[in-house]
LUMZA-572715 format. One record per residue (C-alpha): chain; residue number from 0; x, y, z. Coordinates in nm, 4 decimals, m for minus. Example, Ala and Ser with C-alpha at 12.3 -4.5 7.8 and 13.67 -1.06 7.14 Angstrom:
['A'; 0; [1.2300; m0.4500; 0.7800]] ['A'; 1; [1.3670; m0.1060; 0.7140]] 
This chain:
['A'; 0; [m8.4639; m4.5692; 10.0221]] ['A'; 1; [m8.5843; m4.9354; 9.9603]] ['A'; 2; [m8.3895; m5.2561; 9.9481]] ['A'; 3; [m8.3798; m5.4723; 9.7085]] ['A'; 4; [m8.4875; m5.8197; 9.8305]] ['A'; 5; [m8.2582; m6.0920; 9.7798]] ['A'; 6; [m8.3701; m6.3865; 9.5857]] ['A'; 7; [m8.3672; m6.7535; 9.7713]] ['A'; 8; [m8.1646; m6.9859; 9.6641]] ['A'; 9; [m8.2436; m7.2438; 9.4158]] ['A'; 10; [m8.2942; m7.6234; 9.4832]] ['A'; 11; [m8.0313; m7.7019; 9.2297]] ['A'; 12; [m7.8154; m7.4528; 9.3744]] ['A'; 13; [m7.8308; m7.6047; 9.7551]] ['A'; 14; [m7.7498; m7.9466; 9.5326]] ['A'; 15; [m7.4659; m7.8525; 9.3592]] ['A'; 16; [m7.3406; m7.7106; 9.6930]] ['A'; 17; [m7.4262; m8.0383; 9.8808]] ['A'; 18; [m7.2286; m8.2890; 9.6737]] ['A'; 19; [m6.8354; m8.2190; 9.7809]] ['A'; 20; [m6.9607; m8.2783; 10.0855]] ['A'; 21; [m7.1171; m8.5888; 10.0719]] ['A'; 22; [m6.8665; m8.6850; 9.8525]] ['A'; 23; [m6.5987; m8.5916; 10.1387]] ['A'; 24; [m6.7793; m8.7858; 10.4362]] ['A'; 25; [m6.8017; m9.1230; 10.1502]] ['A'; 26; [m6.4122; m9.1136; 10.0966]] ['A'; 27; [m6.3874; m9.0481; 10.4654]] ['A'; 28; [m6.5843; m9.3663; 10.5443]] ['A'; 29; [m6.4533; m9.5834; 10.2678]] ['A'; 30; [m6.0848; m9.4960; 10.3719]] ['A'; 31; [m6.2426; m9.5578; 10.7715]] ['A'; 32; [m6.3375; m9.9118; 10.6892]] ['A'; 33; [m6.0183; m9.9745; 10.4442]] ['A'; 34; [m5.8142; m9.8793; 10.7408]] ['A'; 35; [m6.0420; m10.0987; 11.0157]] ['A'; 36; [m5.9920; m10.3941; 10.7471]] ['A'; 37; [m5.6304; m10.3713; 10.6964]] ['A'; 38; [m5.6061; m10.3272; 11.1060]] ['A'; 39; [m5.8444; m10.6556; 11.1195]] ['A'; 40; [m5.5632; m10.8364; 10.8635]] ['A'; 41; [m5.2460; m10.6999; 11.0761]] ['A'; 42; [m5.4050; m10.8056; 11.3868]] ['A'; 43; [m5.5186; m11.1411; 11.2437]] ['A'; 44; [m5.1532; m11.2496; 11.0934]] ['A'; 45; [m4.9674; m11.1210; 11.4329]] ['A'; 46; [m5.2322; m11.3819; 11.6405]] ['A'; 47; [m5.1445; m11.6428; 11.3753]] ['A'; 48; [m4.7885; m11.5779; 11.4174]] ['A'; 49; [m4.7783; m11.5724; 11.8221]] ['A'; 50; [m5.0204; m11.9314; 11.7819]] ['A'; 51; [m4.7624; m12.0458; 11.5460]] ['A'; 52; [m4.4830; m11.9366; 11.7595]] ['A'; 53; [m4.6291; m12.0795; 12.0158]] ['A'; 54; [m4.7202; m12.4171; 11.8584]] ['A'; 55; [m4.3126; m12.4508; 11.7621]] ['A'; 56; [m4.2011; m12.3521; 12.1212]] ['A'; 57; [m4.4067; m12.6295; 12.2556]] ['A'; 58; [m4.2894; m12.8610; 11.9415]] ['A'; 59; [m3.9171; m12.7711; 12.0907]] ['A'; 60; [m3.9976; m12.8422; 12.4269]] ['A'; 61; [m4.1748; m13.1840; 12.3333]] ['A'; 62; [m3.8559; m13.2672; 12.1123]] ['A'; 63; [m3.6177; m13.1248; 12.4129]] ['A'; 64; [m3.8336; m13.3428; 12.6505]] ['A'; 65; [m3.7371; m13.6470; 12.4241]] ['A'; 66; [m3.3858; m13.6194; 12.4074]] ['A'; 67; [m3.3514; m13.5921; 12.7921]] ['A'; 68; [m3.5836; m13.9000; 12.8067]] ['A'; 69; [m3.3539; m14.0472; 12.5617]] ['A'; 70; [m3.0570; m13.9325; 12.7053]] ['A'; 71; [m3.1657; m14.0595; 13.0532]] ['A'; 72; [m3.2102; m14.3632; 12.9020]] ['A'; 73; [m2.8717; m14.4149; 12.7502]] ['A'; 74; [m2.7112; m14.3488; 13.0294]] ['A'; 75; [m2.9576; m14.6391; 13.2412]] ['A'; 76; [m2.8156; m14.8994; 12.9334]] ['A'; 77; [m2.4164; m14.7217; 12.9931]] ['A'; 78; [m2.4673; m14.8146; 13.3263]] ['A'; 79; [m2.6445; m15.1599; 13.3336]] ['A'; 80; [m2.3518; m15.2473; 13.0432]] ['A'; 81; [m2.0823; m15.1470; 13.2732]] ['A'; 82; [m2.2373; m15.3493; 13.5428]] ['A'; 83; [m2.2437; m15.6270; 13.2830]] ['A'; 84; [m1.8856; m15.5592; 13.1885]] ['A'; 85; [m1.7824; m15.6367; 13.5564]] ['A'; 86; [m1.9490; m15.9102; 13.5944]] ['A'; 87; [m1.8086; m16.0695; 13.2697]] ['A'; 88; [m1.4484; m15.9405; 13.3817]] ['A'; 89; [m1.4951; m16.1317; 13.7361]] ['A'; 90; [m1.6290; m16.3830; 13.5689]] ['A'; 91; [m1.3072; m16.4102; 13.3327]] ['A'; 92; [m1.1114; m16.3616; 13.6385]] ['A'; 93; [m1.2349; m16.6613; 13.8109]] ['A'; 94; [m1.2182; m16.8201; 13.4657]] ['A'; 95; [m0.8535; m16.7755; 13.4245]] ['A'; 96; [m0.7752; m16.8796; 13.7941]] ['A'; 97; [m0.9453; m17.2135; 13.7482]] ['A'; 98; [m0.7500; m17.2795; 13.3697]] ['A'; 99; [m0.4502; m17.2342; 13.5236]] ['A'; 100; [m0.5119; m17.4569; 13.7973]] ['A'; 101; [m0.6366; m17.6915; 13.5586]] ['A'; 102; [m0.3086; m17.6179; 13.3919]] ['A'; 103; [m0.0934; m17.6663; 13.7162]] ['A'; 104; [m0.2920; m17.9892; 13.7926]] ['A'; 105; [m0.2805; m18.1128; 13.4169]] ['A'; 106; [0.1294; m18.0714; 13.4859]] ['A'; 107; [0.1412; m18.3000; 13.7737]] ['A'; 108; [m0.0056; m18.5188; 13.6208]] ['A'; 109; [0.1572; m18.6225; 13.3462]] ['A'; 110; [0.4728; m18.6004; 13.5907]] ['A'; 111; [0.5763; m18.9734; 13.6479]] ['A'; 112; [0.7899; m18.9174; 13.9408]] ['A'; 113; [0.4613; m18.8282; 14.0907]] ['A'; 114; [0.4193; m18.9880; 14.4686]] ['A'; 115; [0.1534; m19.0482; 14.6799]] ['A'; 116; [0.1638; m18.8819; 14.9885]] ['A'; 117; [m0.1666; m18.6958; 14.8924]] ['A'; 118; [m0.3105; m18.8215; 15.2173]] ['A'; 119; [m0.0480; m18.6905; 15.4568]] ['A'; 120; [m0.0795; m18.3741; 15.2375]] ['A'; 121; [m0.4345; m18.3279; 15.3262]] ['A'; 122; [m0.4008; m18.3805; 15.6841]] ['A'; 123; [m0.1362; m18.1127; 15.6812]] ['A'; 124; [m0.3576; m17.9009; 15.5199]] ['A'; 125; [m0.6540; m17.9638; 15.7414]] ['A'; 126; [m0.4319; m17.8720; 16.0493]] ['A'; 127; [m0.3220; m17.5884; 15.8686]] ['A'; 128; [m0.6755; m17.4671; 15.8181]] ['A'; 129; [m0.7859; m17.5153; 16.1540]] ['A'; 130; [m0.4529; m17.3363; 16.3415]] ['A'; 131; [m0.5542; m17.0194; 16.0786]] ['A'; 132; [m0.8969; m17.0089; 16.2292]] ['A'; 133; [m0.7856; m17.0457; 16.5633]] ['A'; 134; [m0.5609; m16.7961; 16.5195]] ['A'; 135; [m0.8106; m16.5657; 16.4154]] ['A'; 136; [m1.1322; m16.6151; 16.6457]] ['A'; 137; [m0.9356; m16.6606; 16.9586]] ['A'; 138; [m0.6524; m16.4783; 16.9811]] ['A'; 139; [m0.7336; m16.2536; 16.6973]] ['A'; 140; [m0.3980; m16.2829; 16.5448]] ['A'; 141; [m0.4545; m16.1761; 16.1741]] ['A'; 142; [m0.0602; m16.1820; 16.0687]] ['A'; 143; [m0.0665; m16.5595; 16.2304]] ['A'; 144; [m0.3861; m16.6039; 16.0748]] ['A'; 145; [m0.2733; m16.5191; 15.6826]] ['A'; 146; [0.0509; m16.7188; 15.7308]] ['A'; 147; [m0.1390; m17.0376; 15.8569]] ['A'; 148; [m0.3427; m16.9824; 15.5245]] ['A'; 149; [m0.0286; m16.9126; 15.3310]] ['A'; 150; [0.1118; m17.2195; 15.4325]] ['A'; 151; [m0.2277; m17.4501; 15.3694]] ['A'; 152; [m0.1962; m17.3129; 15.0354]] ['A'; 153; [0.1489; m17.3969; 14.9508]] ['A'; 154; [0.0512; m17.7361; 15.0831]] ['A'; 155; [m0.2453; m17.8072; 14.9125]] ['A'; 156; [m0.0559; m17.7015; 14.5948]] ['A'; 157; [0.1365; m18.0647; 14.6287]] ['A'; 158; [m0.1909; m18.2201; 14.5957]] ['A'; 159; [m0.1879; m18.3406; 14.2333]] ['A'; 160; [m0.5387; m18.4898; 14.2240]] ['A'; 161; [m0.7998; m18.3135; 13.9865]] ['A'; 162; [m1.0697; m18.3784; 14.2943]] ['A'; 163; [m0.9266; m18.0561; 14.5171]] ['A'; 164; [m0.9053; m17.7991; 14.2110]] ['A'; 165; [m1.2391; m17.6493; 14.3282]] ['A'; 166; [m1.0901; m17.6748; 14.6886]] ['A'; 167; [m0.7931; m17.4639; 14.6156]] ['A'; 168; [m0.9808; m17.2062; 14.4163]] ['A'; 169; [m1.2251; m17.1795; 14.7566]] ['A'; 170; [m0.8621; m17.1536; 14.9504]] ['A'; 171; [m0.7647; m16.8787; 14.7284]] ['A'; 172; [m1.1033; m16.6535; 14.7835]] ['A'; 173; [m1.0752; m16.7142; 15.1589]] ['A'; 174; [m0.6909; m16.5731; 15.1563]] ['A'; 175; [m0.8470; m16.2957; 14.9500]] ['A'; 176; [m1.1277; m16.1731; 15.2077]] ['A'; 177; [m0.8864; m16.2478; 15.4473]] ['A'; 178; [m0.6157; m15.9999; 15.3290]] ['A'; 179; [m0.9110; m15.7089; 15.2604]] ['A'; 180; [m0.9984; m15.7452; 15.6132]] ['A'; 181; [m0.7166; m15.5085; 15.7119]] ['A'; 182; [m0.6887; m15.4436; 16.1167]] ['A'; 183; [m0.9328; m15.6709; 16.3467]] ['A'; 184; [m1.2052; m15.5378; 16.4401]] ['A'; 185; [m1.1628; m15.6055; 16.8464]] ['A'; 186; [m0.7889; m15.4705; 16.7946]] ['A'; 187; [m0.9228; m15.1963; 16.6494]] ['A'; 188; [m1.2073; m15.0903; 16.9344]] ['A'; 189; [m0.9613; m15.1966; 17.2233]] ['A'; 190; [m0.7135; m14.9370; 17.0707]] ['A'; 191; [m0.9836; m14.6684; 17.0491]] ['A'; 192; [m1.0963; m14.7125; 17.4185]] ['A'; 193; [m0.7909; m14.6833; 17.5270]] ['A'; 194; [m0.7216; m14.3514; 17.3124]] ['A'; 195; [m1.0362; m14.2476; 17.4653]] ['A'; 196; [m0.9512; m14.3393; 17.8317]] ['A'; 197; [m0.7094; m14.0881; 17.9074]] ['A'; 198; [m0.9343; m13.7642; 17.8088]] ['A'; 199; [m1.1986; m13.9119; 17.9860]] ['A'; 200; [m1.0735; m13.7259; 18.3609]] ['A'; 201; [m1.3037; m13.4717; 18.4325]] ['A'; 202; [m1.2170; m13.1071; 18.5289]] ['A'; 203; [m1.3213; m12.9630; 18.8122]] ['A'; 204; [m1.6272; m12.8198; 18.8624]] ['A'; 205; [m1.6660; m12.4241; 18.8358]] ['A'; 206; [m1.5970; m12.2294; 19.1409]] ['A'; 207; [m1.8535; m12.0908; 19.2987]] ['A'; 208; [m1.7269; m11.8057; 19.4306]] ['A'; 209; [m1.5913; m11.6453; 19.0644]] ['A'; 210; [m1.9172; m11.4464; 19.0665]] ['A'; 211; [m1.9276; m11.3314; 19.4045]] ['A'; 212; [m1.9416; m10.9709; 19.3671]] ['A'; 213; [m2.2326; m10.9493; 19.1549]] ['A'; 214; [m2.4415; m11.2289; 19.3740]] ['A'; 215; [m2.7085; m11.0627; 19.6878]] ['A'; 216; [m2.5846; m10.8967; 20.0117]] ['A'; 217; [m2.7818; m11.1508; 20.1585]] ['A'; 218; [m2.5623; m11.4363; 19.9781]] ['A'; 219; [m2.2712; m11.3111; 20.0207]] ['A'; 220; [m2.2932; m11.2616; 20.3784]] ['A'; 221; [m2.4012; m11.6222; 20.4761]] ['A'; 222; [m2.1723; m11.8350; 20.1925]] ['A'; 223; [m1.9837; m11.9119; 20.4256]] ['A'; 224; [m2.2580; m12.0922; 20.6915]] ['A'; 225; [m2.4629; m12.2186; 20.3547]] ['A'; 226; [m2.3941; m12.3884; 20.0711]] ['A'; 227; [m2.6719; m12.3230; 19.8106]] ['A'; 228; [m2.6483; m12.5985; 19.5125]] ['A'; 229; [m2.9231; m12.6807; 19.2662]] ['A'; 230; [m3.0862; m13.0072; 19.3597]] ['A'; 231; [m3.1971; m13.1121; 19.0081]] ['A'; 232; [m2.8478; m13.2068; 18.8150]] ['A'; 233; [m2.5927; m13.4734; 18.8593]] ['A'; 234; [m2.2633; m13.3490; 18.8731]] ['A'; 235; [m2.1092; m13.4209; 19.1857]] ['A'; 236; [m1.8794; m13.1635; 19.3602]] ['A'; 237; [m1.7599; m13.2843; 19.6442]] ['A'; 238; [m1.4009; m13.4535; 19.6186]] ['A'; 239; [m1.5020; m13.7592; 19.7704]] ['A'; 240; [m1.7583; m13.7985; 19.5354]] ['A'; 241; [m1.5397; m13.7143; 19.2263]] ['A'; 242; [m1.3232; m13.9040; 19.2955]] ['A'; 243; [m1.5850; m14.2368; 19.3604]] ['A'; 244; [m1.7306; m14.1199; 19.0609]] ['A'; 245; [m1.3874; m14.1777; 18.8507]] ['A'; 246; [m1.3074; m14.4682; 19.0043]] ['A'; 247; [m1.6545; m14.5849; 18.8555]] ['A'; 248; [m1.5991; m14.4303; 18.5406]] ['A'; 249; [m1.2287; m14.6067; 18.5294]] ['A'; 250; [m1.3798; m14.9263; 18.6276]] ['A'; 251; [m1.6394; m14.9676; 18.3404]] ['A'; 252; [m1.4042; m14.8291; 18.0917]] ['A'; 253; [m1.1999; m15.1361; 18.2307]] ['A'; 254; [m1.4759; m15.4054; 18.1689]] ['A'; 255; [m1.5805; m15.2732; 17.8472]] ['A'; 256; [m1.1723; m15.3508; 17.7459]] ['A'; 257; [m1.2412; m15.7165; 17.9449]] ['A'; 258; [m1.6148; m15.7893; 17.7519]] ['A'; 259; [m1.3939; m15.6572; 17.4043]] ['A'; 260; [m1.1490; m15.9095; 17.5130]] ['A'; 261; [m1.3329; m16.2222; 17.4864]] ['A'; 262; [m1.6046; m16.0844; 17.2262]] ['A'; 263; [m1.8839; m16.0411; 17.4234]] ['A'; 264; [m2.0739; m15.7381; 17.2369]] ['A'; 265; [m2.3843; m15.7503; 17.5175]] ['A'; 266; [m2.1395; m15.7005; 17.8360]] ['A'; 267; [m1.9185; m15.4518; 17.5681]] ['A'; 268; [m2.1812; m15.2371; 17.4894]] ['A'; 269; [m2.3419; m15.2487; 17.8461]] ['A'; 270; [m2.0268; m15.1296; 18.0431]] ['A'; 271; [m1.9634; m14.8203; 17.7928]] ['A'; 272; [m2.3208; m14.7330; 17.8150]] ['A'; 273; [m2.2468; m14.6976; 18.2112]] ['A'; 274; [m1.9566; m14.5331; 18.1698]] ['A'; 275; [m2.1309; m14.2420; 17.9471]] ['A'; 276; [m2.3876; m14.2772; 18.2703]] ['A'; 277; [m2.1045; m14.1711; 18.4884]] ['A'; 278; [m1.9655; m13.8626; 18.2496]] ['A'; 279; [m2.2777; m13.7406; 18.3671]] ['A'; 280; [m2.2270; m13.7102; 18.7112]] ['A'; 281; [m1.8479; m13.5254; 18.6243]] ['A'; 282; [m1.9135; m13.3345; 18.3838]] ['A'; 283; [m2.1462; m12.9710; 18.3368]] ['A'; 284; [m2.3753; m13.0177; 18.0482]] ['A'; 285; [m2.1515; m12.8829; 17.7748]] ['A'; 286; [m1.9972; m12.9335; 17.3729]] ['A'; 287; [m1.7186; m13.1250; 17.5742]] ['A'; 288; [m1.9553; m13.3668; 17.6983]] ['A'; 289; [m2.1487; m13.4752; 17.4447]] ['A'; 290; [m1.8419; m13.4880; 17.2220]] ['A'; 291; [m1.7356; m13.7426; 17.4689]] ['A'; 292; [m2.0728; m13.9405; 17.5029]] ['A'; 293; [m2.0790; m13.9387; 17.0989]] ['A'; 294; [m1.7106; m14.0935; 17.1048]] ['A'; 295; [m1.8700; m14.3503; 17.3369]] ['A'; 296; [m2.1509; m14.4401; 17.1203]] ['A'; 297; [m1.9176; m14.4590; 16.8236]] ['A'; 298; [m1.7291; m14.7256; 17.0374]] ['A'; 299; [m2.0024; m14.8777; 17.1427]] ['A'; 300; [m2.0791; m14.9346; 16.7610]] ['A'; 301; [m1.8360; m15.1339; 16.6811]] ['A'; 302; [m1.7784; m15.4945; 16.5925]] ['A'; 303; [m1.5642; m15.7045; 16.7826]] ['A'; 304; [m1.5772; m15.9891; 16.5014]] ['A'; 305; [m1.4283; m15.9775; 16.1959]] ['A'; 306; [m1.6973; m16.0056; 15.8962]] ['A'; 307; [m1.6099; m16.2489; 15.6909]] ['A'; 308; [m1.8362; m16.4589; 15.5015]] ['A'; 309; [m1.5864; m16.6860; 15.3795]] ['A'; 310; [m1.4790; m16.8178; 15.7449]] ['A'; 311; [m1.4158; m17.1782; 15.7364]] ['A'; 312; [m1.5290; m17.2584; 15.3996]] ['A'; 313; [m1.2335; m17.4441; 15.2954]] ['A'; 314; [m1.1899; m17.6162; 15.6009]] ['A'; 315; [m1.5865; m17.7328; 15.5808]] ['A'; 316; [m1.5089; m17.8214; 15.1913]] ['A'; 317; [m1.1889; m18.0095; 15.2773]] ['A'; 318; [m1.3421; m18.2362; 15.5742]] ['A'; 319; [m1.6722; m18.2745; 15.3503]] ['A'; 320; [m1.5015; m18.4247; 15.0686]] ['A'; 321; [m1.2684; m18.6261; 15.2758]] ['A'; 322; [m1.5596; m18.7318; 15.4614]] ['A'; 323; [m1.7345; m18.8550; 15.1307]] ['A'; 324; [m1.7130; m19.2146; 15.0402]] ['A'; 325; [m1.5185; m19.2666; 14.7069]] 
C-alpha cells in the first residue's frame, strides 16, 4: 500500500498564517511604548511636583526666617522704647521736683515779711552737712547720718534765694542714695564675723583607736610604745597644740573685727586670710571645712565703705558757691 504524498504548503498560505502574528507583536510594542510614555509623563509631573514642593517649603522657610528677623527686631525697638520711656519718666521726675521748687521759691518770694537771715541759714546748713558725713564715715551711724540730712534739708528750705534751688535738688538726691543704702556695709561684715565666730571651734580630731581591731598584730601590739601619725598634713592633735592653735584662730578673727573697725580693708582681709590658714591646722580636710573657708572668703569680700557716689556733693556745692565772689 502506497501513501499519498502530502503537498507543501503554499507561499501565500505561510503569509496568510504569518500576519496575526506580526500583527500581535506590533500592538504588543505600540501598547509597550504607550505604556513607557505615559510612565515617562507620571514620573515627569511627580519630579515637578516634589521640585515645586520643594521650591514652596523653602519659600516658607525664607518667609518664616523673615518674620523671626522681624519679630526680633520689634522686640530690639520695644525694648530700646521702654528704655527711652524711663529715661523721659526720670527725666519728668527731676522735671517736676525742680518746678515745684521753683514754685516753693517763687512763694517766698513774693512773701514781704521775708527776712534775711539767709546767711545764718547757710551756716546752719553747712554744719548740718558736715555732722551727717561725720556721722557716717566715722562712726558709721546711718540713722544719725539721715537725720543730720533731714535736718540740713528742712533748713535749707528757709533759704528763699533762687541761687540754692539747684543746691537743694543736689540735697534731695544725696538723702535719696542715702536712704537706698540700707544697713552699712562695716555693720554689716562685723555682724557676720561674729555669726561666724562661734562655729568656728574645731572638733576633735578622730580617735585613733576606733579601728583597732581591723589594724596589724604588729600595730596593735606596740600602740601603746608608738604613736604612728602621717607627717604630711596639718592638723594638730595634741591638746596643747589645739588649743595654741584656737587661741590663734580667736586672735585673728579678733583683728579682722579691729581692721573692720576703723576701715582698713588691707589689715581686714589679711587677718581672715590667716585665720582660714589656721582652720587648717584644726580641722580634717572635709565639706565642713571648706564650707567654713568659703564663709571666710565671702567675708573677706566685703566692703567696709558704704558706696555712695553722691558723698559730699552738697556740702562741696554749698562751700563752692559760698566761696564764689558775687
Amino acid at each position: 500500500m502506497s501513501s499519498t504524498p502530502v503537498p507543501p504548503p503554499s507561499a501565500s498560505h505561510r503569509n496568510t498564517r504569518a500576519w496575526p502574528w506580526l500583527l500581535l507583536v506590533t500592538a504588543l510594542l505600540a501598547a509597550g511604548l504607550f505604556g513607557w510614555r505615559q510612565w515617562r509623563l507620571d514620573s515627569a509631573r511627580e519630579q515637578a511636583a516634589v521640585a515645586d514642593a520643594g521650591l514652596r517649603l523653602d519659600a516658607l522657610d525664607e518667609r518664616f526666617d523673615a518674620m523671626r528677623r522681624g519679630q526680633r527686631a520689634q522686640t530690639q525697638r520695644l525694648q530700646q522704647a521702654d528704655a527711652t520711656n524711663r529715661l523721659l519718666r526720670d527725666e519728668l521726675l527731676g522735671i517736676g521736683q525742680r518746678a515745684v521748687l521753683l514754685e516753693e521759691t517763687v512763694s517766698k518770694l513774693a512773701d514781704p515779711d521775708r527776712h534775711g537771715a539767709q546767711a545764718l541759714r547757710l551756716d546752719e546748713t553747712e554744719l548740718l552737712l558736715a555732722m551727717a558725713e561725720r556721722r557716717l564715715w566715722i562712726a558709721g551711724d546711718l540713722d544719725g547720718a539721715r537725720r543730720a540730712y533731714a535736718l540740713a534739708a528742712g533748713v535749707l528750705a528757709g533759704v528763699d534765694d533762687p541761687a540754692y534751688l539747684s543746691l537743694r535738688q543736689t540735697l534731695q538726691q544725696e538723702r535719696a542714695s542715702l536712704e537706698a543704702l540700707g544697713v552699712e556695709p562695716r555693720v554689716q561684715a562685723m555682724a557676720k564675723l561674729d555669726a561666724l565666730a562661734g562655729s568656728l571651734i574645731a572638733p576633735p580630731p578622730r580617735a585613733a583607736g576606733v579601728q583597732a581591731d581591723r589594724q596589724p598584730w604588729w600595730r596593735r601590739a606596740f600602740s601603746g610604745v608608738v604613736a604612728v601619725q602621717p607627717t604630711g598634713g596639718h592638723v594638730v592633735a595634741q591638746p596643747g597644740e589645739r588649743a595654741a592653735a584656737q587661741v590663734g584662730l580667736q586672735l585673728e578673727i579678733s583683728l579682722a573685727r579691729a581692721a573692720a573697725e576703723r576701715r582698713d580693708v588691707a589689715s581686714y582681709r589679711a587677718a581672715i586670710t590667716r585665720a582660714s590658714t589656721w582652720l587648717t591646722h584644726l580641722w580634717s580636710p572635709s565639706p565642713g571645712l571648706q564650707q567654713r573657708r568659703a564663709q571666710l572668703a565671702t567675708l573677706a569680700a566685703m566692703p567696709l565703705s558704704p558706696s555712695l557716689p553722691t558723698r559730699g556733693t552738697t556740702l562741696a556745692q554749698l562751700r563752692q558757691m559760698r566761696a564764689a565772689p558775687n
